[in-house]
C-alpha positions in Angstrom: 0.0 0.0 0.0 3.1 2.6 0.3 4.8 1.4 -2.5 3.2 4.1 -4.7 3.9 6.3 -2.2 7.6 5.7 -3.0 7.7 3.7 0.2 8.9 -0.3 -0.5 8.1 -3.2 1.8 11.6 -3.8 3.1 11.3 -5.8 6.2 13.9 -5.4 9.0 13.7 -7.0 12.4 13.3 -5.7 14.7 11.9 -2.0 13.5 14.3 0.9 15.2 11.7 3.2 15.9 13.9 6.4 16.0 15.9 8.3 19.0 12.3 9.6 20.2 11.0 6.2 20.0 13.8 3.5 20.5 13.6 2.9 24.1 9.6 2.2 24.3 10.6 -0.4 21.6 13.5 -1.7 24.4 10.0 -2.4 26.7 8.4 -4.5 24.0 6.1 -1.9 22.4 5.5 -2.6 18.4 7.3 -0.3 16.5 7.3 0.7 12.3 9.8 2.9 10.6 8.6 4.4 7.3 11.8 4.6 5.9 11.5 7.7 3.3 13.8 10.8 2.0 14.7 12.8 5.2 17.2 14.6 3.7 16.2 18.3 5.3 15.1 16.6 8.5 17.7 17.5 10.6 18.3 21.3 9.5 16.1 22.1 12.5 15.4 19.4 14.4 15.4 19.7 18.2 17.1 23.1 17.7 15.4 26.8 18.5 14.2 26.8 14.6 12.0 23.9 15.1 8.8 25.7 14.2 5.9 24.4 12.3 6.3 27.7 9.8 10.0 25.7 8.6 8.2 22.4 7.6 8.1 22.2 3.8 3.9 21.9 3.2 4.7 19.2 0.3 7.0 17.1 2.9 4.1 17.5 5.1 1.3 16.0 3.0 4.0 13.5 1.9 4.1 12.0 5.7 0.7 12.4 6.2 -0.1 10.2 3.7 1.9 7.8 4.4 1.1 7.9 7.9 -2.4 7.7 7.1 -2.3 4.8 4.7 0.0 2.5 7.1 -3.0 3.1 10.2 -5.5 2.4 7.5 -4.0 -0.8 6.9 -3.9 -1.3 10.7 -7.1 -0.6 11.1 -8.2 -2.9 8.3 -5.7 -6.3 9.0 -6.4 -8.7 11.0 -3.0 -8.3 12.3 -3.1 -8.2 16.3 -0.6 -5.1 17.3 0.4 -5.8 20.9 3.7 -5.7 23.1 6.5 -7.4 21.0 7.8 -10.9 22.9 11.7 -10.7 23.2 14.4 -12.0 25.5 15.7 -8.8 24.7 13.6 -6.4 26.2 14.6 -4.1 28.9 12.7 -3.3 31.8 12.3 -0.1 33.6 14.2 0.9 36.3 12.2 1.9 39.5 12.1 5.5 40.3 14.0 7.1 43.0 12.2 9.6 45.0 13.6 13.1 45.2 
């Protein structure tokens, strides 16, 4: 369903999930990477510039639709989406109390 999109089926195990994302996937939550040209992603990101008036409006509808077809197809399989089973996973540590 991405492919027209520009966006191939190339599976990886197990997904990355990004720097904002990585460590919920350490705790065994499902994760998808949507692997597409990010080429001007980091010109602003996580700096003082990173302001919704810098995001390109055509890179914007690009990842909406993508993001929007890959939930569709969620919604639509019959694919259960739960927490991932791994011997790998790391648990939390407890909190310390200030």
């Amino acid at each position: 369903m991405l492919k027209p999109l520009g966006i191939p089926y190339e599976p990886r195990w197990p997904a990355f999930g990004g720097a904002d994302f990585g460590q919920m996937v350490k705790l065994g939550m499902p994760a998808i990477d949507l692997d597409h040209d990010a080429t001007r992603y980091f010109d602003y990101h996580h700096t003082a510039n990173d302001t919704l008036d810098k995001v390109e409006p055509e890179a914007l509808r690009f990842n909406v639709a993508a993001w929007a077809t890959f939930l569709y197809f969620a919604a639509e399989t019959a694919t259960e989406f739960g927490p991932l089973e791994s011997d790998e996973q790391v648990r939390p540590l407890p909190l310390k109390s200030r």
